[in-house]
C-alpha positions, 0 to 999 in steps of 0.5 A, a space after each residue: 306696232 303703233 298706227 293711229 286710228 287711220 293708218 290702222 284701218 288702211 292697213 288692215 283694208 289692205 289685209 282684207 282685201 289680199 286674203 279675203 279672196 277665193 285663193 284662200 279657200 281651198 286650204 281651209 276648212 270652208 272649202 268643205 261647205 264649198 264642195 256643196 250648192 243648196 242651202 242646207 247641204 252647205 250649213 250642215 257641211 260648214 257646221 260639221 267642219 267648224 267643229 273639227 277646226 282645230 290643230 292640223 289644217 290638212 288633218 282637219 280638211 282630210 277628217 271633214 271630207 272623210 265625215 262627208 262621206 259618212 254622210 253619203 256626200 249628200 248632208 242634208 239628206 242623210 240627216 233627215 233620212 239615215 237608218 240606223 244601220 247606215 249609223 252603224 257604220 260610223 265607227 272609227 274616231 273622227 278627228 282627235 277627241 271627236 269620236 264616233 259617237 259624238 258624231 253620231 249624236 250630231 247627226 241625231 241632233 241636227 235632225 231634231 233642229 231640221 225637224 223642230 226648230 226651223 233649222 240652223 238658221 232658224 235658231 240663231 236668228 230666233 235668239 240673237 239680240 240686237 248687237 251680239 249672235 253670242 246669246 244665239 250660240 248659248 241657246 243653239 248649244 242647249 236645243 243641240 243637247 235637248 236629245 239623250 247624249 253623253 256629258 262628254 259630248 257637250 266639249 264639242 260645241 262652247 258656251 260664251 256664256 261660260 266665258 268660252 271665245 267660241 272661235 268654231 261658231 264665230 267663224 261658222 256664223 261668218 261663213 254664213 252670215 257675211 256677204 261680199 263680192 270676193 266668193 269665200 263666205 257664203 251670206 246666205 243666212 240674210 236673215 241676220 245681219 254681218 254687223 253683229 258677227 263676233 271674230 272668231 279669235 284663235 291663237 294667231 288672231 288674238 296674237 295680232 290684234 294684241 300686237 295692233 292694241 286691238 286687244 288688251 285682255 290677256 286671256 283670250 275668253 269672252 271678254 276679249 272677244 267683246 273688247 275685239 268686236 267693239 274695236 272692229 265695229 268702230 272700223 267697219 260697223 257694218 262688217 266688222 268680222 271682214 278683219 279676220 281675214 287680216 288678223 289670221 292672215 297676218 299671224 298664220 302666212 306672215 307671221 306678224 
């Protein structure tokens, strides 16, 4: 599909604005973090679903709300709070490779973050440069990891700097970062800005920007997310990432 820079704008606009609407809530992962109203409830609830957000969308809503319920429906407060007898309790696995005790260290390690560092959105402001959060996620992953944990645990939360897209974060910091009038992302980090987000690219974003010559690189790693954000930013400067809701809804409801 060939669109000169014009038409490729008006047609992804058109994109944002039928997708990037409350509809598109309730099937997908951020719905857990709309279950809830204060501020941590909902970055602790969104983070733990971000996490699990990969393969079966029913799955991954069913295991996030079933994590919730671990938490007492109540995240923030078990955090800071739980025994380690209400620990105990967690003992099945959680959603494919996420096993009990990676939940468990998450649980343990979003506490040291609430009791150390200012909280989830005191590490990414604190380390975000002026253009990119993608140093912000490479800090964030070594202070998760400060505590005793197990190697295998660390595969739950990537690196980009390892050449990782990091598609769970990016989507995670746009549900807390970007801010409109359509009531899907909550924007409530106002600390860091939305023109420094990074699309979250998965298979069927990658797959359409590709297909808009919004993306050449084959490989869908770090790299490809820069080549991406670079395009967006000169679409939107302002809220690049709002084309996500294009891209993934174009690729997963009309298989573009």
């Amino acid at each position: 599909m060939k669109l000169n820079k014009t038409e490729l704008k008006e047609f992804l606009d058109e994109k944002v604005e039928l997708y990037n609407r409350p509809a598109f809530i309730e099937l997908d992962p951020i719905s857990i973090p709309h279950r809830f109203t204060g501020k941590e409830d909902i970055e602790i609830s969104g983070f733990l679903a971000a996490t699990i957000a990969w393969g079966n969308r029913t799955m991954i809503l069913r295991n996030a709300n079933r994590m919730m319920a671990y938490l007492d429906d109540s995240p923030y407060d078990f955090i800071l709070h739980h025994s380690e007898n209400d620990l105990e309790r967690i003992s099945t696995v959680i959603h494919r490779t996420f096993n009990a005790s990676d939940f468990i260290y998450f649980i343990k390690a979003l506490k040291h973050i609430y009791k150390t560092q200012n909280g989830l959105e005191g590490i990414f402001n604190q380390y975000r440069t002026q253009d990119s959060l993608q140093p912000a996620i490479h800090q964030f992953r070594n202070k998760f990891f400060e505590l005793p944990h197990n190697s295998r645990t660390m595969k739950h939360i990537s690196d980009p700097l390892k050449g990782s897209a990091a598609k769970k974060l990016n989507m995670y910091l746009r549900w807390m970062i970007r801010k409109d009038d359509s009531g899907v992302d909550f924007g409530i980090w106002e600390s860091i800005s939305p023109s420094i987000l990074s699309c979250p690219l998965d298979v069927h974003s990658a797959n359409v920007a590709r297909k808009l010559g919004l993306l050449t690189r084959k490989k869908s790693d770090t790299k490809a997310v820069s080549e991406l954000d670079s395009n967006l930013r000169e679409l939107d400067s302002s809220d690049p990432v709002k084309y996500d809701f294009a891209l993934f809804g174009l690729g997963v409801f009309e298989g573009f």
